[in-house]
Each structure stands twice: as structure tokens, then as C-alpha cells.
N, C-alpha and C positions, 0 to 999 in steps of 0.2 A: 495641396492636392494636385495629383497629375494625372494626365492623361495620356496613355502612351499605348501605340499599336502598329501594324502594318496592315495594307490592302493590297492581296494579290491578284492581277491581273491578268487572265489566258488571252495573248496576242495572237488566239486564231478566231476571237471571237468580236474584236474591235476594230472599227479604220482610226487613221488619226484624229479626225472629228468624233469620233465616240468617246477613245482614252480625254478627250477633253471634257466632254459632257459630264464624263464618270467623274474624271479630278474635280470638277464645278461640284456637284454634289458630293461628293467627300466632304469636300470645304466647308459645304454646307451644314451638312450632316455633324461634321466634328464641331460645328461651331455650336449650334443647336445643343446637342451635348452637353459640350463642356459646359454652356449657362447653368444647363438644366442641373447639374453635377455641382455647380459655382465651382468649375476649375479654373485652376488660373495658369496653368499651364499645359499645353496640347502637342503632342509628338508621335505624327504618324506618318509612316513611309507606306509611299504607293508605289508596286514595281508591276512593270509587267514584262512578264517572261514566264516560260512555261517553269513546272516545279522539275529538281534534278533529285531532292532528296529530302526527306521530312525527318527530324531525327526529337524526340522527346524523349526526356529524363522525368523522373519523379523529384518531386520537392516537398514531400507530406511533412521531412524532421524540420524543415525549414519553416518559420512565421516571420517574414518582414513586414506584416501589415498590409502588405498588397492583394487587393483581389483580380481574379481573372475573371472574366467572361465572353463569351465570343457570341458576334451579330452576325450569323450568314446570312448575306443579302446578296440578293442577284439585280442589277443593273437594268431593266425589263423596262427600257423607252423606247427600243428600235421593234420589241414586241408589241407594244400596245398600240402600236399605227399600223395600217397596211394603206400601201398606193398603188389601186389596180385600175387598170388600162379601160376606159369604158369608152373610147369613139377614137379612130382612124382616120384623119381627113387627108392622108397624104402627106401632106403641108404639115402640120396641127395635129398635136395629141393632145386628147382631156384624158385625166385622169379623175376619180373618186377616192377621197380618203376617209379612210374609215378610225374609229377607238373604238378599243376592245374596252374598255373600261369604261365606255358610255353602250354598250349593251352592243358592240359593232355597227353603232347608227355613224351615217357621217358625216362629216365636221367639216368638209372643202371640198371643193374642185380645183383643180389644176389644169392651166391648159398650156401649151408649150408650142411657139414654131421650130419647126425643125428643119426650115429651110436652108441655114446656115451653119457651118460649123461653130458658130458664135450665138447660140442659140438664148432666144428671150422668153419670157411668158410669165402668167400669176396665178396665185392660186390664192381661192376667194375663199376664205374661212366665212363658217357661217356663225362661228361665235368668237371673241377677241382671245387669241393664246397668246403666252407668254414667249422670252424671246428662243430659250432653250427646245420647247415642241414645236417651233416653228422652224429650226437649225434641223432635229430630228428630221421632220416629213420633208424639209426641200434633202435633203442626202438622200431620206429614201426613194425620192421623184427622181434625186441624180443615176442612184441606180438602178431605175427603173429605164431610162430614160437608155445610159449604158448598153441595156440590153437591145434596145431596138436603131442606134445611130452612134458612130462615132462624132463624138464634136470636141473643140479647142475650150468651150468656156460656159456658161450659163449665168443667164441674168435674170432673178427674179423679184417681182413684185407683190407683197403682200397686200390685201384689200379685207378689208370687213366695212361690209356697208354702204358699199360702193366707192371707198375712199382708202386709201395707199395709205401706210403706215410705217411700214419696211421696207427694205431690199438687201437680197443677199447676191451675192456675186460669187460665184464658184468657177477654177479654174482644174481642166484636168491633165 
């Protein structure tokens, strides 16, 4: 038994850090599958670029024993977080982050110096995420962050519990 498909990509709707998040779960996703299936072989192409042309033919006279089916799925991680701007210190921005998928209660704060173009700060989850929603909400704090300074880099530090776990490094 085989597995075989394509995932297409609209590159107005991802940064490089997202097409990776998406291929992560693809991977995941097809792997999942295929157990679930007991395939033993898996072949999927993921492209992103906009579509030029869709072209389908009929194959009713044809039976090779193949089935079709199609999963539309939408990639809804950069949706399920918001990081909005809750205090101004000049110096220092706090952010609040919110999940929609937790009733829009929220999961962290983020605070950030912005003294430097080489900017540092953490954001204190208030419950332990994984390493993928933690990738998510620092890109969304980067471009949050975008709109109010230009800077060369960002250093952050993850906490739950009062205790560092992580650190991402982001250059732009």
C-alpha cells in the first residue's frame, strides 16, 4: 500500500519560519497516517507558489484499485495566538498573549527591552508549551515588535515557573 499526494502552499500567506512549521507538521501528519493506514510507503510533495492552472480529466473507465480522497486543511497556528501590546515603558514593552482555542484566556506575557538594536527579553508562559507554539508566539512578538522599532536581532528567554527552559535567537 501507498501513499501518495501533494500540499500546496500560497506564499502570500507564510514567512520562512511558517513554511517550516507547515512542512513539520505535514511530516507529522503523513506519518500519523500512514501507521494509521499501515503504509509502507509515503510520497508527498509540498510546493509553495501561487496556482497558474488546474487542469482535471475524468477516469470513471479506468479502475486501478486506487482511491482518491482529499483533506483540506488550513494551517491555523499563526491564527490561534494573538500578542497585543498591554504597557509602554519607553525602554520596555509587555506584551499579553492570548489562545483562541483556550476561550482567548492568556497563556504569557512577554516583556522586551527595546533599548538596543540587539534587543533581549522573556515571555513567562503561564502553562509549559511545546517547542513549535513557542517558535509561533516569539515570530508573532517579532512582528509585533517590527511595528514599533527597528532592530538588528532578538534574544529571548522562556520561563514557566519562574525558571528558563528555552531560548530563541532571532536575527533580522
Amino acid at each position: 500500500v501507498r501513499l501518495a499526494g501533494a500540499v500546496q502552499l500560497e506564499p502570500k500567506w507564510l514567512t520562512e519560519n511558517g513554511k517550516a512549521q507547515v512542512k513539520s507538521f505535514v511530516r507529522r501528519y503523513i506519518r500519523s497516517l500512514g501507521d494509521a493506514l499501515e503504509v509502507q510507503k509515503s510520497e508527498v510533495i509540498i510546493t509553495c507558489s501561487e496556482f497558474s492552472d488546474i487542469i482535471e480529466t475524468g477516469s470513471d473507465d479506468a479502475d486501478d484499485g486506487s482511491e482518491t480522497f482529499v483533506i483540506d486543511m488550513e494551517f491555523a497556528e499563526f491564527e490561534d495566538f494573538s500578542v497585543v501590546l498591554v504597557r509602554d515603558d519607553g525602554d520596555a514593552l509587555t506584551y499579553d498573549i492570548y489562545r483562541q482555542s483556550r476561550g482567548g484566556l492568556p497563556v504569557g506575557t512577554a516583556m522586551v527591552d527595546i533599548n538596543s538594536r540587539e534587543m533581549t527579553g522573556y515571555i513567562d508562559f503561564y502553562e509549559r508549551s511545546c517547542a513549535e507554539e513557542r517558535e509561533t508566539i516569539a515570530s508573532l512578538l517579532m512582528r509585533e515588535l517590527e511595528k514599533e522599532r527597528e532592530f538588528k536581532s532578538l534574544h529571548l528567554t522562556m520561563i514557566y515557573q519562574n525558571e528558563p527552559f528555552a531560548e530563541l535567537q532571532f536575527a533580522t
